[in-house]
MARMAR-399928 format. One record per residue (C-alpha): z, x, y. Coordinates in steps of 0.5 Angstrom, whole numbers, plus 2048, in hexadecimal, padded with zeros to 3 digits. Layout:
<sites>
up Z, east X, north Y
...
</sites>
This chain:
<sites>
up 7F0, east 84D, north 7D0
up 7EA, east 84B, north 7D3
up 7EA, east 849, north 7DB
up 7EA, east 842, north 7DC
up 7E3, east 83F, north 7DE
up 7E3, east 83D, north 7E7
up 7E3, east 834, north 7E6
up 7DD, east 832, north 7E9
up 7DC, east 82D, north 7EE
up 7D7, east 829, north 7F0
up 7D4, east 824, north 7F6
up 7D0, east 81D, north 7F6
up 7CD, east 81E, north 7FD
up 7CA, east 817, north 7FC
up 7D1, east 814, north 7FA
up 7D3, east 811, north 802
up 7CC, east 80D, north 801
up 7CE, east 80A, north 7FA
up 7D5, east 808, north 7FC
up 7D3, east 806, north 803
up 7CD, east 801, north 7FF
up 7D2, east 7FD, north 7FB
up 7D9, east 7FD, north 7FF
up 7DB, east 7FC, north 805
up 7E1, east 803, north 805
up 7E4, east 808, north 801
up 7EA, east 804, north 7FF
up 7E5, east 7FD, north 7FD
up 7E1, east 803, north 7F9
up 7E7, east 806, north 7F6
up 7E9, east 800, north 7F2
up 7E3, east 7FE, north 7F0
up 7E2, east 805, north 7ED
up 7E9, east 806, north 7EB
up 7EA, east 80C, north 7ED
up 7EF, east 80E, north 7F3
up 7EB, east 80E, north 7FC
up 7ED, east 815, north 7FC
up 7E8, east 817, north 7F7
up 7E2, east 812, north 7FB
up 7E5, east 815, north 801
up 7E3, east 81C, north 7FF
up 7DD, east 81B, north 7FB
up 7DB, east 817, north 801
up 7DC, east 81D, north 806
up 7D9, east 821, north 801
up 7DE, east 825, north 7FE
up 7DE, east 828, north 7F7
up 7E2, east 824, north 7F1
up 7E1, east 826, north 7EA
up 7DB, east 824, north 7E7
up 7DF, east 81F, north 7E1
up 7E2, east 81B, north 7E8
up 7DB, east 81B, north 7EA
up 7D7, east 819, north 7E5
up 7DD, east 813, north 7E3
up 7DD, east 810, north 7E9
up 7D4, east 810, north 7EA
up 7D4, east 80C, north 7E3
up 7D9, east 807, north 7E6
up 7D4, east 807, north 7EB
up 7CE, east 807, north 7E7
up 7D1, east 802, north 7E2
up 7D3, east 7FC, north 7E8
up 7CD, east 7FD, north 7ED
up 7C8, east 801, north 7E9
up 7C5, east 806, north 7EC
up 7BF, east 807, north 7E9
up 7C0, east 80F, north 7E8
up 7C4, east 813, north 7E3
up 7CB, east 814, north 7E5
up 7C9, east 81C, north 7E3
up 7C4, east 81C, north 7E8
up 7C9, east 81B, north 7EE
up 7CD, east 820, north 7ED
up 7CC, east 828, north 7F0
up 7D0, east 82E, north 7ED
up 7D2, east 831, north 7F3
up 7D6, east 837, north 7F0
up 7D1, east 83E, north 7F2
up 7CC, east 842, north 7EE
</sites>
């Protein structure tokens, strides 16, 4: 049996900016995005989620505000090489 492959985690460093164009906190952006203020909270300090998580929520963005890049654009990979 292969060895399971490490899940790889990623960041939006530009994703405090985003939020704090649009909403005024965590909790005011989390029920827009649908999604729960721990999950902001750890984006916002910079800390890595799954790639799926970050791409959902930076296309709930996307399709509200129009951010005016791809959502793929803003994710950075922070597994090493």
């Amino acid at each position: 049996m292969s060895k399971k492959k490490d899940r790889a985690w990623f960041v939006c460093p530009t994703w405090g900016e985003l939020v704090t164009r649009h909403y005024a906190g965590d909790a005011e952006a989390a029920r827009a995005l649908k999604t729960r203020p721990q999950v902001l909270a750890r984006l916002r300090a910079g800390a890595p989620v799954a790639k799926a998580t970050l791409l959902k929520l930076l296309r709930r963005l996307t399709a509200q505000h129009g951010l005016g890049v791809p959502a793929h654009r803003l994710v950075v990979d922070t597994r090493t090489r």
